[in-house]
PDB file of N, CA, C and O in Angstrom, chain B, residues numbered from 101:
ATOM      1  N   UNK B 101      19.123 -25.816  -6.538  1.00  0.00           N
ATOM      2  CA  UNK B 101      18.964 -24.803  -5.519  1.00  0.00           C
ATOM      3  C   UNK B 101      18.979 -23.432  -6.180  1.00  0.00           C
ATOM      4  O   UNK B 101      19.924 -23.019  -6.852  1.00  0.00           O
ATOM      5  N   UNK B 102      17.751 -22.694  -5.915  1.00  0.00           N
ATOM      6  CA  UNK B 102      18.113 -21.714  -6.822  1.00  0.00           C
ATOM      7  C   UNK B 102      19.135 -20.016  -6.236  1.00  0.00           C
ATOM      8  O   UNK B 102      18.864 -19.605  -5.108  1.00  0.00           O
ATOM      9  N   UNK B 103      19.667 -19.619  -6.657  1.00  0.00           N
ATOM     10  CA  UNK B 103      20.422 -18.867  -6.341  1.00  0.00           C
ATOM     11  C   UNK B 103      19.567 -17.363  -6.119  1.00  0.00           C
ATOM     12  O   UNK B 103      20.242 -16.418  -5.710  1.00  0.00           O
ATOM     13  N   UNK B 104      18.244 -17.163  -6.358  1.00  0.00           N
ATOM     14  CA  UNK B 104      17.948 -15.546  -6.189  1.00  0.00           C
ATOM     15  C   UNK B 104      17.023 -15.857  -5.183  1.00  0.00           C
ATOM     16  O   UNK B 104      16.723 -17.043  -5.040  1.00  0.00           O
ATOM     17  N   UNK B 105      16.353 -14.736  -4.226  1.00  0.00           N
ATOM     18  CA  UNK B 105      15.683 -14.640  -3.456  1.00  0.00           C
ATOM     19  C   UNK B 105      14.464 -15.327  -4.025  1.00  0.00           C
ATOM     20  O   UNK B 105      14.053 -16.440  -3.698  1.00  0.00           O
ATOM     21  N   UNK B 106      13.977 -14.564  -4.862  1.00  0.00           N
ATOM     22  CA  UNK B 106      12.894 -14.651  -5.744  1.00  0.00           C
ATOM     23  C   UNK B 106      12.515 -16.031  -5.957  1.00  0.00           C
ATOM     24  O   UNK B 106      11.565 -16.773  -5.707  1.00  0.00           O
ATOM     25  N   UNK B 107      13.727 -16.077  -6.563  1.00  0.00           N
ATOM     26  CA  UNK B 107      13.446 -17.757  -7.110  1.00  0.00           C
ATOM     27  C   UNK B 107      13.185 -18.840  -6.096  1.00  0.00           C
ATOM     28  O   UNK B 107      12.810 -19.941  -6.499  1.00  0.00           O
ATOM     29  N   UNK B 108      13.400 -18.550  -4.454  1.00  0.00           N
ATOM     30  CA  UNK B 108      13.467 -19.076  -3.822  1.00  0.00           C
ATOM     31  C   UNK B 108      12.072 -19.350  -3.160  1.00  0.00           C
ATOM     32  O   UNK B 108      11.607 -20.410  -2.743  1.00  0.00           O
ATOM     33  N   UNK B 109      11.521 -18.049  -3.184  1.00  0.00           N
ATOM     34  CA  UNK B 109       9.894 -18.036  -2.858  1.00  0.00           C
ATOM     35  C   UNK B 109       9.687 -18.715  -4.124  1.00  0.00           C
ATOM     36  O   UNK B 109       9.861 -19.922  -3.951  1.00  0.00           O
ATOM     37  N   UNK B 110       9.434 -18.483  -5.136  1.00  0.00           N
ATOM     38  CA  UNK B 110       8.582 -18.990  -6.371  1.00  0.00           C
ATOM     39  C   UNK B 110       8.595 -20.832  -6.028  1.00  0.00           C
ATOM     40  O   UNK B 110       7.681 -21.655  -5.971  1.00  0.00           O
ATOM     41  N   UNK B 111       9.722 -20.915  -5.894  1.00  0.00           N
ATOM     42  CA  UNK B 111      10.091 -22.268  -5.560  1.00  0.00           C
ATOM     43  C   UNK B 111       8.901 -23.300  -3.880  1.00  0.00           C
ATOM     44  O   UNK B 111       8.452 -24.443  -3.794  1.00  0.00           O
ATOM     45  N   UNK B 112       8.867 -22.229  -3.033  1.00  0.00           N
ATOM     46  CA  UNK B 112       7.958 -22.393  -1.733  1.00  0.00           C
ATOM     47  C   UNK B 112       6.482 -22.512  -2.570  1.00  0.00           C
ATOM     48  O   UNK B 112       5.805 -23.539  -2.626  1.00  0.00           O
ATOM     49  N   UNK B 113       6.137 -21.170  -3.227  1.00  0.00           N
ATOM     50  CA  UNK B 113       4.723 -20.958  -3.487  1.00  0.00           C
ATOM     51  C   UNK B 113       4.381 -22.324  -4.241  1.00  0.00           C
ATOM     52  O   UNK B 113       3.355 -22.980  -4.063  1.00  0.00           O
ATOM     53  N   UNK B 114       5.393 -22.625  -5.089  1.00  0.00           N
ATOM     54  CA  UNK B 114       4.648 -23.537  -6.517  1.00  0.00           C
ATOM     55  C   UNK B 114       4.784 -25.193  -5.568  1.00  0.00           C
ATOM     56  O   UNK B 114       4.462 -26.133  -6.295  1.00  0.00           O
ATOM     57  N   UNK B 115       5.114 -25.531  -4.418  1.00  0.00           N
ATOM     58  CA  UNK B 115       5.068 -26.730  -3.795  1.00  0.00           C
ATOM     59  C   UNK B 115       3.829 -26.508  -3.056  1.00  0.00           C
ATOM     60  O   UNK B 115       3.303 -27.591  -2.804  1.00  0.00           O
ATOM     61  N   UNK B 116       2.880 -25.085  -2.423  1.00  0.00           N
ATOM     62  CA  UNK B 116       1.969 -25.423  -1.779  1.00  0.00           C
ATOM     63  C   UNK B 116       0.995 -25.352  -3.333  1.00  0.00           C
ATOM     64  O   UNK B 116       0.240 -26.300  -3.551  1.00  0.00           O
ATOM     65  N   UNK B 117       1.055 -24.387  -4.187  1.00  0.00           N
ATOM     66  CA  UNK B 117       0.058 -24.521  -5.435  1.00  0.00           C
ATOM     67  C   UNK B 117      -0.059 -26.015  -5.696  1.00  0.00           C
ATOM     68  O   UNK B 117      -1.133 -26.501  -6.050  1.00  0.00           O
ATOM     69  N   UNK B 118       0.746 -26.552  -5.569  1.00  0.00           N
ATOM     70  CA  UNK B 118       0.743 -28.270  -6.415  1.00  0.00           C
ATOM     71  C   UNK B 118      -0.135 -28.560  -5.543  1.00  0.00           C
ATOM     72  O   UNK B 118      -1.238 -28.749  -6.056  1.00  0.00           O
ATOM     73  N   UNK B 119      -0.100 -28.698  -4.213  1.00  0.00           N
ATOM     74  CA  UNK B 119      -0.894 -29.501  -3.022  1.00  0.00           C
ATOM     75  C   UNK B 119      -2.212 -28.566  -3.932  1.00  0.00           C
ATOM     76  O   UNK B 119      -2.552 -28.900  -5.067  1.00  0.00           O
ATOM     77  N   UNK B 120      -2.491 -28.030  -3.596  1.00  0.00           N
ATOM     78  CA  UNK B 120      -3.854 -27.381  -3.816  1.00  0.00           C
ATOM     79  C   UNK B 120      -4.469 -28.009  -4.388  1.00  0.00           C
ATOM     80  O   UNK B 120      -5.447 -28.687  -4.072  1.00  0.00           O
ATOM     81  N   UNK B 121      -3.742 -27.793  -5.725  1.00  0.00           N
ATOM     82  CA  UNK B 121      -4.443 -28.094  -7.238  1.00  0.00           C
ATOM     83  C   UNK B 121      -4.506 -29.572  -7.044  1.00  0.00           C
ATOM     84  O   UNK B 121      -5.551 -30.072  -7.458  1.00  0.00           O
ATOM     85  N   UNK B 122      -3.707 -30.331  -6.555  1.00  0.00           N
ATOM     86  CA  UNK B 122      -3.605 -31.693  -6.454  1.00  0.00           C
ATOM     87  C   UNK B 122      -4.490 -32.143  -5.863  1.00  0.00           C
ATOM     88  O   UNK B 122      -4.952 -33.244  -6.163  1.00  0.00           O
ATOM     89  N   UNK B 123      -4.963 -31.404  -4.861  1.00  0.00           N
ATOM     90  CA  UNK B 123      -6.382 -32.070  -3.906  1.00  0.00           C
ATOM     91  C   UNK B 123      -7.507 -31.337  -4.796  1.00  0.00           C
ATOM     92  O   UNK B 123      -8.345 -32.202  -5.051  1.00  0.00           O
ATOM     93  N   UNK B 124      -7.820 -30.317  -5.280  1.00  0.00           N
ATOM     94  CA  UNK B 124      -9.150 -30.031  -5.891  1.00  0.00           C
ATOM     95  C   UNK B 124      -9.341 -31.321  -7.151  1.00  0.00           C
ATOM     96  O   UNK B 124     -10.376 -31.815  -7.598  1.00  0.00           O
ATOM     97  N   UNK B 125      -7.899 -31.604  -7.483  1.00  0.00           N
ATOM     98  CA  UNK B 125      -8.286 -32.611  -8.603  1.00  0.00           C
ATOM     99  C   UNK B 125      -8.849 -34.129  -7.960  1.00  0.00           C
ATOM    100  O   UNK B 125      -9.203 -35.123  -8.594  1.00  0.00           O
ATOM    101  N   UNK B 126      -8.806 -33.962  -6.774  1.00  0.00           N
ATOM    102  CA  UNK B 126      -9.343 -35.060  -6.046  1.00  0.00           C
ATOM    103  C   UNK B 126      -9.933 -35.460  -5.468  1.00  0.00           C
ATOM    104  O   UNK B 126     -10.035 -36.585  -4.980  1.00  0.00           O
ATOM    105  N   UNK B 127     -10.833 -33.945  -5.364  1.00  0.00           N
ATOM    106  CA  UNK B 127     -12.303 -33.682  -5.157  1.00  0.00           C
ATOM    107  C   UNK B 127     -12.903 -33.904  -6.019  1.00  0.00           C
ATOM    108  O   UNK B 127     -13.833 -34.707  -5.945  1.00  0.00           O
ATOM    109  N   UNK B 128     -12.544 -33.193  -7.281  1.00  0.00           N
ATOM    110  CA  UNK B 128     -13.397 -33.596  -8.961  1.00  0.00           C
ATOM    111  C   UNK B 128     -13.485 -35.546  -8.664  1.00  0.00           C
ATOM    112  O   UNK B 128     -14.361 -36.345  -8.333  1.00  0.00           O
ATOM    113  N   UNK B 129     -12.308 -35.590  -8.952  1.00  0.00           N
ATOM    114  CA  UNK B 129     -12.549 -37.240  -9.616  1.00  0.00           C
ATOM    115  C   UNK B 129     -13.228 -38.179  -8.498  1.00  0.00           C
ATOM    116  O   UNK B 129     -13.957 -39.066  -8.942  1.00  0.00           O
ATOM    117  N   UNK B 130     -13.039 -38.070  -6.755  1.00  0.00           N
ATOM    118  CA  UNK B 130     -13.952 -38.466  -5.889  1.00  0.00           C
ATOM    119  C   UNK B 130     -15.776 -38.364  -6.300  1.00  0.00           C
ATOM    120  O   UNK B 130     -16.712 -39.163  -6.321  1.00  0.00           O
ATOM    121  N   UNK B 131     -15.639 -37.320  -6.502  1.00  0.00           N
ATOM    122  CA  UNK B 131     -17.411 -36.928  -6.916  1.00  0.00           C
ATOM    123  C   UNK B 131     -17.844 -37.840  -8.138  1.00  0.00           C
ATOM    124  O   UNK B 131     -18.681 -38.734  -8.262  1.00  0.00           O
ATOM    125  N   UNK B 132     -16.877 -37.213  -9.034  1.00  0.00           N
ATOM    126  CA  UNK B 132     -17.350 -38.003 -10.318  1.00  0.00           C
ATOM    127  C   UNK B 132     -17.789 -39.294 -10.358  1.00  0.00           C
ATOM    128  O   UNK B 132     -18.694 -39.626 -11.123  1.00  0.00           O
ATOM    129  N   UNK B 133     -17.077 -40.305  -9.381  1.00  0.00           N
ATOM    130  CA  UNK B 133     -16.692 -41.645  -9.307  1.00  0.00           C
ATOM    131  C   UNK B 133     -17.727 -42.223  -8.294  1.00  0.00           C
ATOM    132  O   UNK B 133     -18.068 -43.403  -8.216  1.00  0.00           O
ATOM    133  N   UNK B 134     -18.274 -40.928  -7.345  1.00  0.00           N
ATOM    134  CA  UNK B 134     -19.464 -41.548  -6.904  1.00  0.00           C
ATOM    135  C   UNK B 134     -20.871 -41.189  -7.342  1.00  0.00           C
ATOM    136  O   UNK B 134     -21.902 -41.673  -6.875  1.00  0.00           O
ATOM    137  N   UNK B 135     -20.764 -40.122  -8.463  1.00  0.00           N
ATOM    138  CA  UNK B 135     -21.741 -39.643  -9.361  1.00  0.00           C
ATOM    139  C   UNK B 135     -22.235 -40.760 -10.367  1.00  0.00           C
ATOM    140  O   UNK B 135     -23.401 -40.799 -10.760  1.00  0.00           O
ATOM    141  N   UNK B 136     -20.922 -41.985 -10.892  1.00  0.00           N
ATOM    142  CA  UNK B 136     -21.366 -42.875 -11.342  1.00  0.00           C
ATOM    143  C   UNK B 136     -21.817 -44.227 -11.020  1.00  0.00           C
ATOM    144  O   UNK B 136     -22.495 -45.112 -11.542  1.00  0.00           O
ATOM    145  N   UNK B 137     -21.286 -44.060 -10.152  1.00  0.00           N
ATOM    146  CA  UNK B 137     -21.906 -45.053  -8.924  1.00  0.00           C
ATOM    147  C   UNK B 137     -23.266 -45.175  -8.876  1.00  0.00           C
ATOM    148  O   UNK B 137     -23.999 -46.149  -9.049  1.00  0.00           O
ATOM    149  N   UNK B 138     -23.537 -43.770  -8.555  1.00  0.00           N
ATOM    150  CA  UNK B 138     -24.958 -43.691  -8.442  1.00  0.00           C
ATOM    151  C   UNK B 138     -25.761 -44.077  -9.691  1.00  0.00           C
ATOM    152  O   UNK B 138     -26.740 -44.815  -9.581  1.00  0.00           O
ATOM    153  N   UNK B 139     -25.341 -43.564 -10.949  1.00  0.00           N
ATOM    154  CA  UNK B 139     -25.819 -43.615 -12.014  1.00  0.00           C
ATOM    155  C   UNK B 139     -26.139 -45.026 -12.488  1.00  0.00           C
ATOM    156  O   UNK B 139     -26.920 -45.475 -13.327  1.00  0.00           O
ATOM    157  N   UNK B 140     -25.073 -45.681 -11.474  1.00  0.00           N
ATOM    158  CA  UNK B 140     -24.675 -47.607 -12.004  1.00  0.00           C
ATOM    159  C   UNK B 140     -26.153 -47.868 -11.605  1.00  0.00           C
ATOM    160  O   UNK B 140     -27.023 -48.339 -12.337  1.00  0.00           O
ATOM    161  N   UNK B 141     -26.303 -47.400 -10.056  1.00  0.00           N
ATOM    162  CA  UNK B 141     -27.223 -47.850  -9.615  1.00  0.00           C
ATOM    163  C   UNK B 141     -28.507 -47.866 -10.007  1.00  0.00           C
ATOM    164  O   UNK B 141     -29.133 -48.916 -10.160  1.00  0.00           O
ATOM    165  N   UNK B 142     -28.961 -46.783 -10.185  1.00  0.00           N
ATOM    166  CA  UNK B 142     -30.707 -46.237 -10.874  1.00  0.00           C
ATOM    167  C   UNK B 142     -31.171 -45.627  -9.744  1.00  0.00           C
ATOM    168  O   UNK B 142     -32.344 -45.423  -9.429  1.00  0.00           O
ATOM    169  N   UNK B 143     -30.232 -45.368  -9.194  1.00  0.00           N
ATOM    170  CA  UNK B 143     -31.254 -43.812  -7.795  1.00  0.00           C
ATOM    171  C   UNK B 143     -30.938 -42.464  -8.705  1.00  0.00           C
ATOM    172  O   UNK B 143     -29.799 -42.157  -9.055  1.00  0.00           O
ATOM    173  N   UNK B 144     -32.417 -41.528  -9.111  1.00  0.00           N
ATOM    174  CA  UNK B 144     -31.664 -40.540  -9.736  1.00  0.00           C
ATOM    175  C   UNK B 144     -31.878 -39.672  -8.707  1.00  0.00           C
ATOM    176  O   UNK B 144     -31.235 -38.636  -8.875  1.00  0.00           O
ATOM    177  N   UNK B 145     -32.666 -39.687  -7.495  1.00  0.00           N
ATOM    178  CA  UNK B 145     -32.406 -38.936  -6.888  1.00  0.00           C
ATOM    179  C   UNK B 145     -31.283 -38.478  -5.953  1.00  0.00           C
ATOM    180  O   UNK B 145     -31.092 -37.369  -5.452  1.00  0.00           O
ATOM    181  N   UNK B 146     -30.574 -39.644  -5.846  1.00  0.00           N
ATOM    182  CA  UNK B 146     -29.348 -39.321  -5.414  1.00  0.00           C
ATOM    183  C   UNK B 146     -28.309 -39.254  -6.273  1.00  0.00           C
ATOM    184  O   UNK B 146     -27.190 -39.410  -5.785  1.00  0.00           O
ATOM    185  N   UNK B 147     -28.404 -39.063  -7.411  1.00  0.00           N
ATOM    186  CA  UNK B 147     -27.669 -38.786  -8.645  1.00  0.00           C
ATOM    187  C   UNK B 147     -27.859 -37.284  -8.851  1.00  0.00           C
ATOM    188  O   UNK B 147     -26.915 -36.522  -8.646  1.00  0.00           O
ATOM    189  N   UNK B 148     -28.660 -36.983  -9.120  1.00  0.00           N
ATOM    190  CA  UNK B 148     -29.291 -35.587  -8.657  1.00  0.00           C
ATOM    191  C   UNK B 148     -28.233 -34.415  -7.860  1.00  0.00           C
ATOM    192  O   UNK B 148     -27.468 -33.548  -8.282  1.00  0.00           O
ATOM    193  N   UNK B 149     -28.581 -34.825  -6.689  1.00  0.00           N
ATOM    194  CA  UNK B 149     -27.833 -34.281  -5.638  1.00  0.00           C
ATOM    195  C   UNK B 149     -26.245 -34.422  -5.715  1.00  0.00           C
ATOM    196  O   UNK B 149     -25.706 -33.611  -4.962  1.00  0.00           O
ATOM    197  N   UNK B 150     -25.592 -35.008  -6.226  1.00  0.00           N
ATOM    198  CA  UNK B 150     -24.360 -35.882  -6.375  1.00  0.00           C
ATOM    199  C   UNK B 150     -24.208 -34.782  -7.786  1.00  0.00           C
ATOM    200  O   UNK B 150     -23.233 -34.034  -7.848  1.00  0.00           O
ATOM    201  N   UNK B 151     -24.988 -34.784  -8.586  1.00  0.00           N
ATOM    202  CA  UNK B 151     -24.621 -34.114  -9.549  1.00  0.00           C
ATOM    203  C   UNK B 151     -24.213 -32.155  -9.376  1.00  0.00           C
ATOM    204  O   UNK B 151     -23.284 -31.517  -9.872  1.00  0.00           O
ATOM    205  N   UNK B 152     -25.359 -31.697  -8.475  1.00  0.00           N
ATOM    206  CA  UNK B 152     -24.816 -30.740  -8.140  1.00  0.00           C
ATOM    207  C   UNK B 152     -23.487 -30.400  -6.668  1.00  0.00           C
ATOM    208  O   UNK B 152     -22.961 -29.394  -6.192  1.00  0.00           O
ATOM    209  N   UNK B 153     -23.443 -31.440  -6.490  1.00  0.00           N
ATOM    210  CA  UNK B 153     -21.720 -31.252  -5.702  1.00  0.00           C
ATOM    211  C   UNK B 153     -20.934 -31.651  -6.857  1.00  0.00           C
ATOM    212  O   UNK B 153     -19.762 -31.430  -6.554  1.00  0.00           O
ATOM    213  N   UNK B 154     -20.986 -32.043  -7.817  1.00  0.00           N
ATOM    214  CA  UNK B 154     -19.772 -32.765  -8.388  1.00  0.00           C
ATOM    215  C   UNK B 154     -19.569 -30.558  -9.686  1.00  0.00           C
ATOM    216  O   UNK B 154     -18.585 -29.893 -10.007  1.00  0.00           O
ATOM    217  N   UNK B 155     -20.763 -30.409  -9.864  1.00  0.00           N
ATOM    218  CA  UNK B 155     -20.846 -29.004 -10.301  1.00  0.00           C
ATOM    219  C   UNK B 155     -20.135 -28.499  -9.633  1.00  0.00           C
ATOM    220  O   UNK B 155     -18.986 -28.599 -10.063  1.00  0.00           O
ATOM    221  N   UNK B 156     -20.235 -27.832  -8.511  1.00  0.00           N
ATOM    222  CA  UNK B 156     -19.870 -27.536  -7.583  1.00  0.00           C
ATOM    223  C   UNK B 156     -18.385 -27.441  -7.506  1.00  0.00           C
ATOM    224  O   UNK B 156     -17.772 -26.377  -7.423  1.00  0.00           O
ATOM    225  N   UNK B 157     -17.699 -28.958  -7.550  1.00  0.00           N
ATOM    226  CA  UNK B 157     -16.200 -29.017  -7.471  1.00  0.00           C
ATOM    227  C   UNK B 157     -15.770 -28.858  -8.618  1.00  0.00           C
ATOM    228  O   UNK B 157     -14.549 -28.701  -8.626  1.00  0.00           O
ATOM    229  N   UNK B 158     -16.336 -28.824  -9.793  1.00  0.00           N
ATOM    230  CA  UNK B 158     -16.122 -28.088 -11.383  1.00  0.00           C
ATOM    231  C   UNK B 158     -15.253 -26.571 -11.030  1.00  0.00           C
ATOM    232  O   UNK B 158     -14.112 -26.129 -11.165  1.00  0.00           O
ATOM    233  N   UNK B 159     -16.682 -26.083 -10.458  1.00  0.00           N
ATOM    234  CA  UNK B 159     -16.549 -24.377 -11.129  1.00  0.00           C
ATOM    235  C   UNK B 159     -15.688 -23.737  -9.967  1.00  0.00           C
ATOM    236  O   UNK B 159     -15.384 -22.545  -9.911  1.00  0.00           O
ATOM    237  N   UNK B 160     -15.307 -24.804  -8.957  1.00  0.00           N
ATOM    238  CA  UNK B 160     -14.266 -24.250  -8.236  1.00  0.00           C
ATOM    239  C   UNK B 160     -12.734 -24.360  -8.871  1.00  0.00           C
ATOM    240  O   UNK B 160     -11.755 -23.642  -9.072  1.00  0.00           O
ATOM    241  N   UNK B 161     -13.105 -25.521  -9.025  1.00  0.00           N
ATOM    242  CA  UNK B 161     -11.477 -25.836  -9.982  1.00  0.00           C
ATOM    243  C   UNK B 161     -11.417 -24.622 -11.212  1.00  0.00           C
ATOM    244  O   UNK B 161     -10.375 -23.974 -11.310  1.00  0.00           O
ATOM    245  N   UNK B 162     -12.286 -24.407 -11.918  1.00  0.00           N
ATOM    246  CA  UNK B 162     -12.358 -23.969 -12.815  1.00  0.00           C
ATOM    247  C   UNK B 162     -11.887 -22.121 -12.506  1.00  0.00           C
ATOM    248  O   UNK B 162     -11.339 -21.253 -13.186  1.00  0.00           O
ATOM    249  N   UNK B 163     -12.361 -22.178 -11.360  1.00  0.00           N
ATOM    250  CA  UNK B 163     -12.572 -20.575 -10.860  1.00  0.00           C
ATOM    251  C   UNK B 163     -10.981 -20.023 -10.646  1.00  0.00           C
ATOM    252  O   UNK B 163     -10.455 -19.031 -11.151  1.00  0.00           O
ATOM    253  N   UNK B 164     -10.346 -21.131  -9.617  1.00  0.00           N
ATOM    254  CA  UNK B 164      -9.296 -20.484  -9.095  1.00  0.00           C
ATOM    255  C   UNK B 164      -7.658 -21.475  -9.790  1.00  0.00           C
ATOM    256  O   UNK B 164      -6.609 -21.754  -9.210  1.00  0.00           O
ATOM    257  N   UNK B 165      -8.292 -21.864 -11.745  1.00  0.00           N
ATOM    258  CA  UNK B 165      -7.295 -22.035 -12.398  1.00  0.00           C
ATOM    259  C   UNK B 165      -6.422 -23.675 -12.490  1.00  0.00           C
ATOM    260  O   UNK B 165      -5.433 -24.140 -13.056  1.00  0.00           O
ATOM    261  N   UNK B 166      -7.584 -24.172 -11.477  1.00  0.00           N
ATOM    262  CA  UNK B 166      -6.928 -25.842 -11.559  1.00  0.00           C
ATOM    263  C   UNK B 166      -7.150 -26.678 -12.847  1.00  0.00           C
ATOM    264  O   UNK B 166      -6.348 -27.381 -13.463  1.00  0.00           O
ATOM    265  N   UNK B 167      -8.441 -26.413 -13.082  1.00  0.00           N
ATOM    266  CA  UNK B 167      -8.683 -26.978 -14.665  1.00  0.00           C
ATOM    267  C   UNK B 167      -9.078 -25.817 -15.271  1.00  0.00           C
ATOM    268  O   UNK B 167      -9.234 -24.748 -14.682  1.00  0.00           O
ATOM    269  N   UNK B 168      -9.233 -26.000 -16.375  1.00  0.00           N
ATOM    270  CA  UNK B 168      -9.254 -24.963 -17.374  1.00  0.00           C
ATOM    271  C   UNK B 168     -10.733 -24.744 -17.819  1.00  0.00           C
ATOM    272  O   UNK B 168     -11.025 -25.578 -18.676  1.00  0.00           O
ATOM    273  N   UNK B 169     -12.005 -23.705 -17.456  1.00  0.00           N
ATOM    274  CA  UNK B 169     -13.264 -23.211 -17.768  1.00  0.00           C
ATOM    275  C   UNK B 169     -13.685 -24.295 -18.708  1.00  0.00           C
ATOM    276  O   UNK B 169     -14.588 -25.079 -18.416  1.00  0.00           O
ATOM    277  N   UNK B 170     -13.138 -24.330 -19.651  1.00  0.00           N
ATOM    278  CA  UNK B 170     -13.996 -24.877 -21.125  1.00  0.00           C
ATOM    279  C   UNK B 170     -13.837 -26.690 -20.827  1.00  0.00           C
ATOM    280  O   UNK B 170     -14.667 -27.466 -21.299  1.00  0.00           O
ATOM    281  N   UNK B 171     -12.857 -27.085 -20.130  1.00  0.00           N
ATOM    282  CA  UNK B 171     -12.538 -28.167 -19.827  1.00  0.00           C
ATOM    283  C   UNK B 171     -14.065 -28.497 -18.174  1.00  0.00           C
ATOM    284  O   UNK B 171     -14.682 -29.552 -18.031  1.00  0.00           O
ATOM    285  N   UNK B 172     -14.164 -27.690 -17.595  1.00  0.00           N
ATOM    286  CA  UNK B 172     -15.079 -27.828 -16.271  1.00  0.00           C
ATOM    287  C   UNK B 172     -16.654 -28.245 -17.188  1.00  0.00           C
ATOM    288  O   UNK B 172     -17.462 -29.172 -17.147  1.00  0.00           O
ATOM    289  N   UNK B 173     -16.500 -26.992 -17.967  1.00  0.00           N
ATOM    290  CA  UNK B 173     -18.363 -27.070 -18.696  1.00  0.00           C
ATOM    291  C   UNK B 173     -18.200 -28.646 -19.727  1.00  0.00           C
ATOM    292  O   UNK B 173     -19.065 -29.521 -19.783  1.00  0.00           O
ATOM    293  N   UNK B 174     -17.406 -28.657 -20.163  1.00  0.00           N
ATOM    294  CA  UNK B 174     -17.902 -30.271 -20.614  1.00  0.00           C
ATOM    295  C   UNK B 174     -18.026 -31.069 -20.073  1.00  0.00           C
ATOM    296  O   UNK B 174     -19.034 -31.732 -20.314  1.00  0.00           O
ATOM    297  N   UNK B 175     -17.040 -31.564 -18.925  1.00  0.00           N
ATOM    298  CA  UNK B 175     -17.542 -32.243 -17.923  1.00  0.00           C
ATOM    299  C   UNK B 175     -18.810 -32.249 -17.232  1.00  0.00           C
ATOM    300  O   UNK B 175     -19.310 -33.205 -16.639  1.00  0.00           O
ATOM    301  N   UNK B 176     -19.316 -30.991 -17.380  1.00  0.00           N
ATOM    302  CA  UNK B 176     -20.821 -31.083 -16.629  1.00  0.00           C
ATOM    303  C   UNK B 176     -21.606 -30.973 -17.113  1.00  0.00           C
ATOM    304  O   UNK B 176     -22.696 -30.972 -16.540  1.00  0.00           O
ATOM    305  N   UNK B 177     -21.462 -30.792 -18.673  1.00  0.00           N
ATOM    306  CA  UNK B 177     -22.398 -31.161 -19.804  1.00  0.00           C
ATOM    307  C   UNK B 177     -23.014 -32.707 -20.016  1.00  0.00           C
ATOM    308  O   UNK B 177     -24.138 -33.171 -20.209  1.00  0.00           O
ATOM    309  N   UNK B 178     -21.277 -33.403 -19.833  1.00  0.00           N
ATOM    310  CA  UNK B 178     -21.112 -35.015 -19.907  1.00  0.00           C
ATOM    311  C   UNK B 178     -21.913 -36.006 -18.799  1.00  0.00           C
ATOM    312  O   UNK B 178     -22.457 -37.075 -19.075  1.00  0.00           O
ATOM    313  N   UNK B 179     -21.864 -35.575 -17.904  1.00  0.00           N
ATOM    314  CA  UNK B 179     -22.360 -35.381 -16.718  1.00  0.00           C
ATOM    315  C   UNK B 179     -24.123 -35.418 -16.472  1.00  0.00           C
ATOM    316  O   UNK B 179     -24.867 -36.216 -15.901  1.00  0.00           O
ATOM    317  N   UNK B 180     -24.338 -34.171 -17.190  1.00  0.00           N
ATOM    318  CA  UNK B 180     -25.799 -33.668 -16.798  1.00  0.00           C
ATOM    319  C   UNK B 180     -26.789 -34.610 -18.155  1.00  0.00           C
ATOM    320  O   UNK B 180     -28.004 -34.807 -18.112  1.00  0.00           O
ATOM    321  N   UNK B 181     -25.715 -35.120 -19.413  1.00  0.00           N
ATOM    322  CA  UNK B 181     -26.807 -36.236 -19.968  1.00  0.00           C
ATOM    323  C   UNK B 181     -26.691 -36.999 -19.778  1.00  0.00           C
ATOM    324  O   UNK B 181     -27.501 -37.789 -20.263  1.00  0.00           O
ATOM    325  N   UNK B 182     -25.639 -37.530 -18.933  1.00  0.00           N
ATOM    326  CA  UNK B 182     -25.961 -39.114 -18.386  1.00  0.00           C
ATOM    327  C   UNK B 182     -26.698 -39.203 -17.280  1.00  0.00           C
ATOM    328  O   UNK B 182     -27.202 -40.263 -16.910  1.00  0.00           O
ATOM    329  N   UNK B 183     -26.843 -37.849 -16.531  1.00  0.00           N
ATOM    330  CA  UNK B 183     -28.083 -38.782 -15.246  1.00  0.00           C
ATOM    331  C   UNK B 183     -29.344 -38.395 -16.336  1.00  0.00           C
ATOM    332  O   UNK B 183     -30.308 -39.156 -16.407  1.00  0.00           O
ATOM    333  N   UNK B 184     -29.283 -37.293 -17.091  1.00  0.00           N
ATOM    334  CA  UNK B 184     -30.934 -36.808 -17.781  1.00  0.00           C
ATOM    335  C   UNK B 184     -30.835 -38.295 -18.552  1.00  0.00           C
ATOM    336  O   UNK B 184     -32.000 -38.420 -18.929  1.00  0.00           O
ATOM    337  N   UNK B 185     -30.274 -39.242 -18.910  1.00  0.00           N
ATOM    338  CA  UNK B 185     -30.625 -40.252 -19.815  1.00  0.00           C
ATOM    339  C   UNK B 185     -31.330 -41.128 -18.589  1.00  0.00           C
ATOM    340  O   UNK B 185     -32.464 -41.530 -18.853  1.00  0.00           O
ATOM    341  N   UNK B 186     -30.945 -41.377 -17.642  1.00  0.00           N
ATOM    342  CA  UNK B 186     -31.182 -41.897 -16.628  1.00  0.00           C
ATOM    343  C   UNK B 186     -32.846 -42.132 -16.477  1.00  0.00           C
ATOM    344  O   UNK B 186     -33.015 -43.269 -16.037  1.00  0.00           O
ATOM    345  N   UNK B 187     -33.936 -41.548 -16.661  1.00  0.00           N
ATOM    346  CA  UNK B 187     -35.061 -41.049 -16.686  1.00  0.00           C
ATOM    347  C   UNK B 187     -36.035 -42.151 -16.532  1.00  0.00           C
ATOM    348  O   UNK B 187     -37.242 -41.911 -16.525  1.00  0.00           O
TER     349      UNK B 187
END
């Protein structure tokens, strides 16, 4: 229990930050997981599309500090040659 005011908010803020970050990370890995799905399959056009939402939940995470920039762009590097292999 922490004893200062301060510490007491810090303590509130960092239980809704967790939720946050905890669900954007579960947006990433939802997408991803049906990005390969698709990929299993051989639709690239819906790989395609799948690929730019799964972008999408990257550069948000990335934006407001859930994953880390350099960590988002490889993923969608990793990403963007496996459907381009797809071809």
């Amino acid at each position: 229990m922490p004893n200062i005011k301060s510490a007491a908010k810090r303590l509130r803020s960092n239980v809704k930050k967790r939720l946050v970050n905890r669900m954007r990370k579960s947006r990433i890995h939802t997408s991803e997981i049906n990005l390969n799905e698709e990929i299993g399959s051989g639709n690239k056009e819906n790989a395609v599309a799948l690929l730019s939402k799964c972008f999408s939940e990257l550069d948000k995470a990335a934006k407001i500090g859930t994953i880390h920039s350099n960590k988002a762009d490889r993923k969608k590097q990793r990403l963007a040659a496996r459907v381009a292999k797809m071809a």
